[in-house]
N, C-alpha and C positions, 0 to 999 in steps of 0.2 A: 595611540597618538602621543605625540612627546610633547613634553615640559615647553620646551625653547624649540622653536624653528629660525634657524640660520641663512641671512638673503643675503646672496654674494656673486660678483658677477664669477662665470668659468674659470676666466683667467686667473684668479688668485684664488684658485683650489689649494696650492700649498700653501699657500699663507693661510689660509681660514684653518687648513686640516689641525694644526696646534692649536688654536683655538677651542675647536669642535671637541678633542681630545681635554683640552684644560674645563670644559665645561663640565661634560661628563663625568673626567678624576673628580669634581664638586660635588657628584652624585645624581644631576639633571638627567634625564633622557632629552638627547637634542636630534633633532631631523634636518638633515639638507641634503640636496641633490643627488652628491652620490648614492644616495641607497632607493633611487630609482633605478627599477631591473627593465633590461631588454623584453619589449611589448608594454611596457605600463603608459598608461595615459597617460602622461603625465602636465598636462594642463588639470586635468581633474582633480589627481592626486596630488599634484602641490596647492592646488586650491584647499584641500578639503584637513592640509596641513595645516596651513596657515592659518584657514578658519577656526582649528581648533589650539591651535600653541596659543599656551598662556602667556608668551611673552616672546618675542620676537625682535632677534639681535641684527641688524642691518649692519652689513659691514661697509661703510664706506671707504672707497680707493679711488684714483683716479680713469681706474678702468672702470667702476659701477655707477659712477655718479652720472655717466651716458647710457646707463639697463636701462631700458622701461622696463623691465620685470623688475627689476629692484626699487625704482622709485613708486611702481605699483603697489609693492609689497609693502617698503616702507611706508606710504598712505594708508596703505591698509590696515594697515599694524597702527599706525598714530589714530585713525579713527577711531577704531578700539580701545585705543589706551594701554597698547603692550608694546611699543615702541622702544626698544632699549639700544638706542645707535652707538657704533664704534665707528675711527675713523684709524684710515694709515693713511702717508705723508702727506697730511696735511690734504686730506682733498676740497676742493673745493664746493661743499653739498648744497645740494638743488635747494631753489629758495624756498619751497614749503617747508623743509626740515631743519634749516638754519635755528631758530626761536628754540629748537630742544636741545638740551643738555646734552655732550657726545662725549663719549670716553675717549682720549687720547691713544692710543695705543704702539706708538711707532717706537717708542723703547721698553716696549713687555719684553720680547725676546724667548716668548714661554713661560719665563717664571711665576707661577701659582701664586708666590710672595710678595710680587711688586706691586706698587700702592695700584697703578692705570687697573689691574687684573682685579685688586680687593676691591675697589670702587665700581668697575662692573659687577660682580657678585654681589654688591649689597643691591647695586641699581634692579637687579634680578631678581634675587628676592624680594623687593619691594614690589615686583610686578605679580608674581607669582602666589606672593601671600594675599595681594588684592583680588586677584582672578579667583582665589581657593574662596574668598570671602564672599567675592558676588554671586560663584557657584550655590556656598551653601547657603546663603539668604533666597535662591531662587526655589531651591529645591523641595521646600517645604509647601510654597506656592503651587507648584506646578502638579503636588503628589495630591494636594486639597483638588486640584481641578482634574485631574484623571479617576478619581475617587467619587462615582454619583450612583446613589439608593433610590431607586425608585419604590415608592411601596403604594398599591392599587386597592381598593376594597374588595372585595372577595363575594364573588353572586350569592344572594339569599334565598 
C-alpha cells in the first residue's frame, strides 16, 4: 500500500501524471488510478487504497469538482484526517472542502523548487509523520490484546 493516494478526475490524467512523478522523485510511494490492470475490481481496490494511504492529495479542477468519486474521496480523506488538497485554475471546490487550506498550484509548472510544490511537501509530511505516530501509539495496544495466557490448575 502507498504513502499518498492521489484523487483526480480522468480528464486531467496529464496534468496530475507530473505531479505523481514530483511526489515520488520526493521519495513517497503514491497510487492513483493508472496502476489499475485490465480485470481488477476496482471499486474494491481503490477502496481498500484509500483506506490505507496515510495521506491523501485531492486534486481539485474544474473538471473534479463535479466527481462524486472525488468529493467521496475527498470526505473520506478529511474524515480521517489525511486530506492534503491541491487546486488548478482556480476551481471552484465543493462547499464541504472550502474551510481547509489548498495548495495553489496553477503556476508549479513541475518545478520540485517552487514555493506552491515545497508547501505541499511540508503539508505532506505533516500528514504522514502524524499517521506514522498514531500507527505506532496503536501498535503496542493492539500486540497487548492479541497476546492472552491462560494458565488452569492441573488435576491432582
Amino acid at each position: 500500500m502507498a504513502d499518498i493516494f492521489v484523487s483526480y478526475s480522468r480528464s486531467d490524467k496529464a496534468r496530475v501524471a507530473p505531479l505523481v512523478a514530483a511526489l515520488e522523485a520526493q521519495g513517497w510511494s503514491v497510487w492513483w488510478d493508472p496502476e489499475i490492470t485490465p480485470g481488477d475490481e476496482f471499486d474494491a481496490l481503490i477502496g481498500a487504497e484509500l483506506e490505507s494511504a496515510r495521506a491523501v492529495v485531492v486534486v481539485w479542477s474544474p473538471l473534479s469538482v463535479d466527481s462524486r468519486w472525488v468529493k467521496g474521496e475527498a470526505r473520506d480523506a478529511a474524515d480521517r484526517g489525511v486530506l492534503v488538497p491541491v487546486r488548478f485554475e482556480n476551481a471552484r471546490l465543493p462547499i464541504d472542502v472550502r474551510a481547509i487550506h489548498t495548495t495553489e498550484l496553477d503556476g508549479w509548472a513541475g518545478n520540485r523548487e517552487s514555493v506552491p510544490f515545497k508547501a505541499l511537501c511540508v503539508a505532506l509530511e505533516a500528514k504522514l509523520k502524524l499517521s506514522a505516530r498514531k500507527t505506532a501509539a496503536q501498535t503496542p495496544k493492539e500486540m497487548r490484546a492479541a497476546v492472552a495466557i491462560c494458565v488452569l490448575p492441573l488435576p491432582t
